[in-house]
NUVO-521395 format. One record per residue (C-alpha): residue number from 1; residue in three letters; z, x, y. Coordinates in Angstrom, 3 decimals. Example, Ala and Ser with C-alpha at 12.3 -4.5 7.8 and 13.67 -1.06 7.14 Angstrom:
<nodes>
+-----+-----+----------+----------+----------+
|   k |   r |       up |     east |    north |
+-----+-----+----------+----------+----------+
|   1 | ala |    7.800 |   12.300 |   -4.500 |
|   2 | ser |    7.140 |   13.670 |   -1.060 |
+-----+-----+----------+----------+----------+
</nodes>
This chain:
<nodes>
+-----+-----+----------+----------+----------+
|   k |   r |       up |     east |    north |
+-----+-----+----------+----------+----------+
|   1 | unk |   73.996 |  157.721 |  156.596 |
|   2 | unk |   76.129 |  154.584 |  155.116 |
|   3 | unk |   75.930 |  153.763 |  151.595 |
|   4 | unk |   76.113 |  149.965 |  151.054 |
|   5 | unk |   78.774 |  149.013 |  147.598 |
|   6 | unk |   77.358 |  146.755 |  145.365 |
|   7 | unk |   74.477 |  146.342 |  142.728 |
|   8 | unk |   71.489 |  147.716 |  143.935 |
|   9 | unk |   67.880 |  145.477 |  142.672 |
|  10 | unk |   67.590 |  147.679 |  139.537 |
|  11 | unk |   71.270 |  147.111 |  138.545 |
|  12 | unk |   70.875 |  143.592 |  139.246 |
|  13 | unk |   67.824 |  143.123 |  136.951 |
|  14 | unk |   69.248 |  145.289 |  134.108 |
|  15 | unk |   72.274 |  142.977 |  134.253 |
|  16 | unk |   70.465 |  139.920 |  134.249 |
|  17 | unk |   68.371 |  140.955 |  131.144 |
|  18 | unk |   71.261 |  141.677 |  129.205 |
|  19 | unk |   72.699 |  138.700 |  129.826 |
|  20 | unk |   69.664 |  136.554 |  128.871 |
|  21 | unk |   69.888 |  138.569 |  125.496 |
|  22 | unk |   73.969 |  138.081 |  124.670 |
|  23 | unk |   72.882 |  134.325 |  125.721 |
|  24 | unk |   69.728 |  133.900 |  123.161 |
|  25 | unk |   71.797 |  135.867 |  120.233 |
|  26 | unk |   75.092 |  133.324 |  120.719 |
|  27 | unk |   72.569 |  130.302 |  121.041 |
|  28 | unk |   69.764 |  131.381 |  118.282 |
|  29 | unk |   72.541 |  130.924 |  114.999 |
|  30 | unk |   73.768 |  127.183 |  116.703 |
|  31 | unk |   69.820 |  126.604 |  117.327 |
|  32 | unk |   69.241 |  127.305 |  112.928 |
|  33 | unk |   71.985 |  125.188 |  112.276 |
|  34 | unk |   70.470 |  122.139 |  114.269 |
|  35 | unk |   67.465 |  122.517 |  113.282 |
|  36 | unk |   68.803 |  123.124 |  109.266 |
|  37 | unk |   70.302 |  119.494 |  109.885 |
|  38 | unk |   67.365 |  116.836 |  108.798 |
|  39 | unk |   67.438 |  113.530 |  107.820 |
|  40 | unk |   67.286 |  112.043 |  104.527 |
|  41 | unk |   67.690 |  108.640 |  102.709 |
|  42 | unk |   68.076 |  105.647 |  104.518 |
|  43 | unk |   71.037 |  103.612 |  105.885 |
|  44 | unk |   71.148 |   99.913 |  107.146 |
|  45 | unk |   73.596 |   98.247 |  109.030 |
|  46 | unk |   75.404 |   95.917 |  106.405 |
|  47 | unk |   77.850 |   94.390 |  109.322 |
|  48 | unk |   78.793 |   94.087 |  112.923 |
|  49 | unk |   81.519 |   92.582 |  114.341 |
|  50 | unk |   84.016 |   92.475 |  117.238 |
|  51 | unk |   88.013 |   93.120 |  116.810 |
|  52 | unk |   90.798 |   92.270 |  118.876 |
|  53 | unk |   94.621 |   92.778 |  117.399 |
|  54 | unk |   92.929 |   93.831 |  114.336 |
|  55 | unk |   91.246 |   90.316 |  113.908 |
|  56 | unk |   87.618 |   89.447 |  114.167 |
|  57 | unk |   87.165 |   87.681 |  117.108 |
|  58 | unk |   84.170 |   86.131 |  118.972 |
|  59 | unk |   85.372 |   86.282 |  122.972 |
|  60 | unk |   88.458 |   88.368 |  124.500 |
|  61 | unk |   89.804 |   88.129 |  128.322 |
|  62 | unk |   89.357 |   90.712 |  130.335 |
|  63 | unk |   91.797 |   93.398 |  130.431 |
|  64 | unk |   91.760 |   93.065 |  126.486 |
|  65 | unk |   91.474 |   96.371 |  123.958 |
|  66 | unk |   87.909 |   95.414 |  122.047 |
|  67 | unk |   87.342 |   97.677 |  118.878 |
|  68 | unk |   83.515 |   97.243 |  117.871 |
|  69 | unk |   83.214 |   97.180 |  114.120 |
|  70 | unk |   80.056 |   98.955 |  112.400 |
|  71 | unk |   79.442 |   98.980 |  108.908 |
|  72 | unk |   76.570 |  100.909 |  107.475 |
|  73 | unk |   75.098 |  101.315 |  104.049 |
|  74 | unk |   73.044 |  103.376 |  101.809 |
|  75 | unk |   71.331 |  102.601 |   98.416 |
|  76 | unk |   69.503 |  105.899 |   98.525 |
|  77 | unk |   71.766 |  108.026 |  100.376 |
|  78 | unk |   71.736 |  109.176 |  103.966 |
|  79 | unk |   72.210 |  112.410 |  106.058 |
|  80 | unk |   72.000 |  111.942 |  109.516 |
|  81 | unk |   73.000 |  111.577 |  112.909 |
|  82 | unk |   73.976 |  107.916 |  113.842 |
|  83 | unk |   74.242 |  107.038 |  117.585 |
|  84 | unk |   76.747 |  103.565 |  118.428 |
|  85 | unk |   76.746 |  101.856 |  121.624 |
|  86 | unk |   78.278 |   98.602 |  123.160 |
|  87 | unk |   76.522 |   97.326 |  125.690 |
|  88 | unk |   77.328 |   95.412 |  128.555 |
|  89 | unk |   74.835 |   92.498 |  129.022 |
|  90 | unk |   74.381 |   92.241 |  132.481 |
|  91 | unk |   72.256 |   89.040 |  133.947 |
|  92 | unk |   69.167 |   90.201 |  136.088 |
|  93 | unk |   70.330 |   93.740 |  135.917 |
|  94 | unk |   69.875 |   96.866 |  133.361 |
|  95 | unk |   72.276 |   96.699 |  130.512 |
|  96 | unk |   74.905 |   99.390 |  130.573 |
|  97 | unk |   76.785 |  101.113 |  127.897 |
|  98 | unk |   81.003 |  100.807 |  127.896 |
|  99 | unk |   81.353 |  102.923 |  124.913 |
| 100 | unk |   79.290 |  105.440 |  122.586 |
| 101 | unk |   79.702 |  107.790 |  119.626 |
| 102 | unk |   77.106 |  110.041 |  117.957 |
| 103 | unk |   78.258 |  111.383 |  114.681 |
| 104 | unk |   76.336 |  113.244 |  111.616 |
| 105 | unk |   77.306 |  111.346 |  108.728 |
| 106 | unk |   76.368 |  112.065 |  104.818 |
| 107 | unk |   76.397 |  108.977 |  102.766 |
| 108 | unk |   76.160 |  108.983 |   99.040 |
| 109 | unk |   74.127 |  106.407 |   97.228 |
| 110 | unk |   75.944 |  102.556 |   97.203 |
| 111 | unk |   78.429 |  104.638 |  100.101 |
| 112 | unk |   79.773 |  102.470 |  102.714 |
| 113 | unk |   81.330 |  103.797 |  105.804 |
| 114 | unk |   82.918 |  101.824 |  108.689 |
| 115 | unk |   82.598 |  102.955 |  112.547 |
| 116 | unk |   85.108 |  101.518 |  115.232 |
| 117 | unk |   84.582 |  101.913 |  118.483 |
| 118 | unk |   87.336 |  100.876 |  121.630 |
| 119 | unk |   86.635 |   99.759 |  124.936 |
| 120 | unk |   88.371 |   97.150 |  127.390 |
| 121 | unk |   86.774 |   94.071 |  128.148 |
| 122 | unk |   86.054 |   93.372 |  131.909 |
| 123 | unk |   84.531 |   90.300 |  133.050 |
| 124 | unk |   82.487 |   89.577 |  135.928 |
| 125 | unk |   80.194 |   87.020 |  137.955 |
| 126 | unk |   76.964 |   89.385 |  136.157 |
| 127 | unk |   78.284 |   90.004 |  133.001 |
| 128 | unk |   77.322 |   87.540 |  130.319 |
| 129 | unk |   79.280 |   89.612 |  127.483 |
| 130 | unk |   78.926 |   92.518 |  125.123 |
| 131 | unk |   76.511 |   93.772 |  122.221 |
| 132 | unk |   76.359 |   96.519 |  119.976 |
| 133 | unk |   73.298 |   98.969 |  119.457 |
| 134 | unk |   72.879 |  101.408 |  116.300 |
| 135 | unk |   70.310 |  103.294 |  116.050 |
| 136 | unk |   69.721 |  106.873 |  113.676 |
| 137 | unk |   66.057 |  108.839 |  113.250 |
| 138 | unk |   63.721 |  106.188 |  111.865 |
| 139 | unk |   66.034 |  102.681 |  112.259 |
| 140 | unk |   67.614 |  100.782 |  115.310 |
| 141 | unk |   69.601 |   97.963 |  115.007 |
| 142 | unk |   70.902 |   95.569 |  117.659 |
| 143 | unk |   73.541 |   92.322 |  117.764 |
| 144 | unk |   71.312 |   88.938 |  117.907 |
| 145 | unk |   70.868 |   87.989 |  121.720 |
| 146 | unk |   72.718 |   84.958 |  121.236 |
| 147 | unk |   76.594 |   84.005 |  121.584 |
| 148 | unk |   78.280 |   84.810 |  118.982 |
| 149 | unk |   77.337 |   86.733 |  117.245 |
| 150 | unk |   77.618 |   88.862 |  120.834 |
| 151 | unk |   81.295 |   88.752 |  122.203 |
| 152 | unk |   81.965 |   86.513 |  125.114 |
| 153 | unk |   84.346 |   87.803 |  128.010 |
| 154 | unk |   87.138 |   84.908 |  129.049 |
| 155 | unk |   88.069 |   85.592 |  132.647 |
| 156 | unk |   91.743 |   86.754 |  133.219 |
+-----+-----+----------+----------+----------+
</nodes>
């Protein structure tokens, strides 16, 4: 009679539990610090703009380093996650986003803090152009859907 190597079912299974249980105890301390992480105050967006060569600009041909310029602001205070997008704003099709950050921020009263993003311009036969989307728990804000204050692509 042959004896086959390897884990047999009941090896298997015990293995399998354990690992489930090292998994839960390395993810249950990162799960309490999430959930530990709640919002409070309020921000607003106090500015958006578009940069290019450290100038505000209101188009940029393609090919061209963008930096999209977020201010926000807090009279109360804020803690909080803050998600930034830019957009393209593609005629007849879904807008995509070209660049994105989600940070936690912690904003004392009268604070102001200033978000950059980069991305390169590309223009295109469906592309009218770019806009910028902030949103955080309770609050969105998105650019006017209008030209400027949205940035224009030149073609190259």
């Amino acid at each position: 009679m042959s004896r086959r190597k390897g884990f047999g079912p009941l090896t298997f299974a015990l293995v399998a539990a354990l690992a489930i249980l090292v998994a839960f105890a390395l993810y249950a301390p990162v799960k309490d610090q999430l959930t530990n992480m709640r919002v409070s105050g309020s921000i607003t967006v106090a500015e958006a703009y578009w940069e290019v060569d450290s100038r505000k600009a209101l188009q940029a041909r393609g090919g061209t380093v963008v930096h999209a310029v977020v201010k926000l602001k807090s009279v109360s205070g804020y803690s909080g996650y803050v998600e930034v997008k830019v957009k393209r704003d593609l005629r007849l099709l879904p807008d995509t986003s070209v660049a994105f950050l989600k940070q936690y921020y912690t904003l004392e009263p009268g604070e102001e803090v200033e978000i950059k993003l980069a991305f390169k311009a590309a223009s295109s036969i469906v592309a009218r152009g770019y806009f910028i989307e902030v949103s955080w728990p309770g609050g969105k804000y998105v650019m006017e859907p209008r030209y400027p204050p949205r940035l224009t692509v030149i073609s190259d």
